[in-house]
N, C-alpha and C positions, 0 to 999 in steps of 0.2 A: 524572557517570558514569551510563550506560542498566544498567535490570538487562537479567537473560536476557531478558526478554518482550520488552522495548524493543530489545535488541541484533539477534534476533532478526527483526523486525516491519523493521529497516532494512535487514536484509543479503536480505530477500527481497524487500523492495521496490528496490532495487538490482539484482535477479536480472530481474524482470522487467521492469526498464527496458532492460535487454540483451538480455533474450528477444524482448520483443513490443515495443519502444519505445514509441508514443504509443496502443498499444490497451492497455496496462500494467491502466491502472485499470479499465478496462472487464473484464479478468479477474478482477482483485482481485473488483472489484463482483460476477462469477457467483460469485467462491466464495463470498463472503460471503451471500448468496442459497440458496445450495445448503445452507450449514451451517443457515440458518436453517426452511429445508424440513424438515433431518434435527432440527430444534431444542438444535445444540448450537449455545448462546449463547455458551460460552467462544469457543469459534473463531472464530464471527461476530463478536465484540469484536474478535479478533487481524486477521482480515479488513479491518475498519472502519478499525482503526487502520493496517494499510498503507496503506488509499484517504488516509487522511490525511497520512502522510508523502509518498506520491506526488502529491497536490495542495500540500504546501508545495512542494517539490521544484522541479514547475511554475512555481508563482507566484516563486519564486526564480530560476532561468534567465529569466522572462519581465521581470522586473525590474533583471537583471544585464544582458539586452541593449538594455534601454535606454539605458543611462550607458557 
């Protein structure tokens, strides 16, 4: 089971695979950037951690259309 942070961190990256499809992470990536300008670290954590589900994600569909 995900806490909130984690439950959270997947249903937005889900959001922006619907919004922007394959520029997804390249948004993630400005906000992540943007928090780190403003120096809030917690969000840039929250940030990083969608770019990370959205590259498992990736690497997951590009492995499933292999087989």
């Amino acid at each position: 089971m995900f806490d909130d942070d984690e439950g959270l961190a997947r249903r937005e990256a889900h959001w922006l695979i619907r919004e922007f499809g394959v520029e997804a992470p390249l948004y993630a990536a400005m906000k992540a950037e943007k928090a780190i300008e403003q120096k809030d670290f917690g969000r840039c954590a929250h940030w990083k951690r969608i770019l990370e589900i959205l590259a498992d994600s990736r690497t997951a569909k590009s492995a499933a259309s292999k087989y």
